[in-house]
Residue frames as qw, qx, qy, qz and C-alpha x, y, z in Angstrom:
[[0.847, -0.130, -0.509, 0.077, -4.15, 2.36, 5.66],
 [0.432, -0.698, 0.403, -0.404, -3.10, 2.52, 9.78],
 [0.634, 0.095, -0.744, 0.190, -0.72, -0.21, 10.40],
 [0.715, -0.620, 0.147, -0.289, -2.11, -1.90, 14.08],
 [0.146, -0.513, 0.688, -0.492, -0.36, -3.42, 16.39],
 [0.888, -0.220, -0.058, -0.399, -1.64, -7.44, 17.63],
 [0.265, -0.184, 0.936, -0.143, -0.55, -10.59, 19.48],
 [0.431, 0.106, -0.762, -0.471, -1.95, -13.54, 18.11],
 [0.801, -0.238, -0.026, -0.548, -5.22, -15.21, 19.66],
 [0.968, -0.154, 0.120, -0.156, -3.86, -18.90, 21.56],
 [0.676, 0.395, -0.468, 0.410, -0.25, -18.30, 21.10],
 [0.696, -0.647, -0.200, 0.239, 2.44, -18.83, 23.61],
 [0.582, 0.152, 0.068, 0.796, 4.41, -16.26, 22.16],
 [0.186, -0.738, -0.155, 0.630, 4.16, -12.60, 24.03],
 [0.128, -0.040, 0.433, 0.891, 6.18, -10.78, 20.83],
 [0.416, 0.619, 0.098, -0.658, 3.85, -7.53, 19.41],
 [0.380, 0.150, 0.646, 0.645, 3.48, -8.11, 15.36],
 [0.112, 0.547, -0.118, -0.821, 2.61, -5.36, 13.29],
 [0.275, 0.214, 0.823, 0.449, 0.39, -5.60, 10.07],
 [0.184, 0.047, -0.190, -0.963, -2.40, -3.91, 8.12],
 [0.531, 0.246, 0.700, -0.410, -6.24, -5.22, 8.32],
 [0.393, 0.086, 0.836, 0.372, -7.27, -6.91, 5.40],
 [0.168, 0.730, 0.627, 0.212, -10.45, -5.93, 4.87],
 [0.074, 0.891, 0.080, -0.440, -9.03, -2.20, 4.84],
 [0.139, -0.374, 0.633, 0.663, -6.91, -2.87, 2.13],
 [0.330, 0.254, 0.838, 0.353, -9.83, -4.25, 0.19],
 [0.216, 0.826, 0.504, -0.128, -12.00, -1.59, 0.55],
 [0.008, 0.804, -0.259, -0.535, -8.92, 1.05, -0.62],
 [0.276, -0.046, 0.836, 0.472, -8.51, -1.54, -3.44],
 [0.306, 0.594, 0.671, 0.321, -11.86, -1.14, -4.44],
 [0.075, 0.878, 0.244, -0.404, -12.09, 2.56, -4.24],
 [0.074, 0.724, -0.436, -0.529, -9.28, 3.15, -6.48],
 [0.866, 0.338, -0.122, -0.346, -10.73, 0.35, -8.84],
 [0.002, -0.490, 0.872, -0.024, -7.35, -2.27, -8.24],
 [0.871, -0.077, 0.009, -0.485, -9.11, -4.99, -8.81],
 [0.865, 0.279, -0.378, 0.177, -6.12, -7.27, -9.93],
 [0.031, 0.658, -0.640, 0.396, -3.50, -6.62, -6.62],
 [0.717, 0.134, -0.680, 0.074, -2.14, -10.62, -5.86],
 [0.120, 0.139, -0.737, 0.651, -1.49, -9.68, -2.06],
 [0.320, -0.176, 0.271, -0.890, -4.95, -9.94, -1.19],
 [0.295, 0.009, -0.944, -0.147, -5.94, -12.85, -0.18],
 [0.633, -0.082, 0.018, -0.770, -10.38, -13.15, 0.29],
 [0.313, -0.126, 0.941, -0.025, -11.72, -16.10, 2.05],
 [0.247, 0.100, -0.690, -0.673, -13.31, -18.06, -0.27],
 [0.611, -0.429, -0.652, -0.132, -15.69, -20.08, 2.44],
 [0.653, -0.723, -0.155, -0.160, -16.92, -19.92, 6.26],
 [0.875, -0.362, -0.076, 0.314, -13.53, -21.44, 7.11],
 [0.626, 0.439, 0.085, 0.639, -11.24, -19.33, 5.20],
 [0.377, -0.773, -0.155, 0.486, -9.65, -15.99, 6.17],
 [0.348, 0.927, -0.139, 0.013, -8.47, -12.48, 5.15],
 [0.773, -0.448, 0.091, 0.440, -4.95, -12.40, 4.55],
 [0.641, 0.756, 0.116, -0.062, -2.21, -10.68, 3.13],
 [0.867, 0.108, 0.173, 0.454, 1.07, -11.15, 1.06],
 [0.241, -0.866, -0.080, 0.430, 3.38, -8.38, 2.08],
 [0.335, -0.433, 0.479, 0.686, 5.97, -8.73, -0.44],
 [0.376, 0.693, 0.435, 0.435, 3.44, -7.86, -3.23],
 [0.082, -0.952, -0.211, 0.208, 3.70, -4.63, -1.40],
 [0.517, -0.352, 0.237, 0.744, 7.82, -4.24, -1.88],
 [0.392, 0.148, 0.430, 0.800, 7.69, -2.90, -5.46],
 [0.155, -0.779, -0.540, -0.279, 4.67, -1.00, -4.89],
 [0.373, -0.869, -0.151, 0.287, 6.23, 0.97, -2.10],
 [0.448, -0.413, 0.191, 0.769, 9.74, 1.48, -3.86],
 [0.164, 0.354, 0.293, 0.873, 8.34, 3.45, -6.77],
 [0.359, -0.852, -0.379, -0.043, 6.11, 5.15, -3.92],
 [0.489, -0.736, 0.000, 0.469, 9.08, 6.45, -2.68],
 [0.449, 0.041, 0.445, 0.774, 10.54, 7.38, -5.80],
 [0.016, 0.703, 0.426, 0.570, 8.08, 9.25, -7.11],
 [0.106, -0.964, -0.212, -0.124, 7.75, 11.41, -3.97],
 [0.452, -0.680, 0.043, 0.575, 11.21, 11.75, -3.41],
 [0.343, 0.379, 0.532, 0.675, 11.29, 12.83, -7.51],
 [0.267, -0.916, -0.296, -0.036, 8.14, 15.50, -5.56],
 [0.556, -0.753, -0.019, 0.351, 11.02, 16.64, -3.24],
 [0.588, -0.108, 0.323, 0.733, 13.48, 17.08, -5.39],
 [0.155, 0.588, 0.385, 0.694, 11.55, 19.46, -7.84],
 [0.287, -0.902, -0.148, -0.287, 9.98, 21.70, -4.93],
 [0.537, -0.498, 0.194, 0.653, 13.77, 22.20, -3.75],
 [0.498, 0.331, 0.584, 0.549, 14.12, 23.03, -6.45],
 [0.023, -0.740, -0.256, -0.621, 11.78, 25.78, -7.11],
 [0.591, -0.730, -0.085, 0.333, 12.47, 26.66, -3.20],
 [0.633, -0.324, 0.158, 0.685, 15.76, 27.44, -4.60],
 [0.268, 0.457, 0.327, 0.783, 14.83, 29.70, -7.58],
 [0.236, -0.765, -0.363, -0.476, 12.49, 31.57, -5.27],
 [0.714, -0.563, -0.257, 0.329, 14.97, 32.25, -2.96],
 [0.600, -0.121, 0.233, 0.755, 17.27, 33.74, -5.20]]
């Protein structure tokens, strides 16, 4: 995923906002078979729109970051035996 940059279409607000395109998160949902992930809201008609619910993402990133900083820690680790 490549978080973009956008200004909303017919606002009178100037402010950048930051976010992820929908329909790339669906297609990295379906490649890694996620079929069930709540933050992805698919429109359902003509009128409807992609969207999505960032704070499904929270817990999803903090054991992302656990797990690779669990990575870092072990290949210090062995950095450190193979130093010595």
């Amino acid at each position: 995923m490549k978080p973009k940059k956008y200004n909303w279409k017919n606002s009178d607000n100037s402010d950048s906002n930051y976010g992820i395109v929908a329909q790339d998160l669906e297609s990295i949902l379906e490649k890694h078979n996620c079929c069930n992930f709540s933050g992805l809201y698919k429109p359902c008609n003509k009128d409807d729109k992609y969207g999505i619910n960032y704070s499904q993402f929270i817990p999803i990133l903090i054991n992302s970051i656990q797990q690779l900083s669990q990575q870092v820690n072990q290949l210090n680790e062995r950095i450190k035996i193979l130093e010595n």
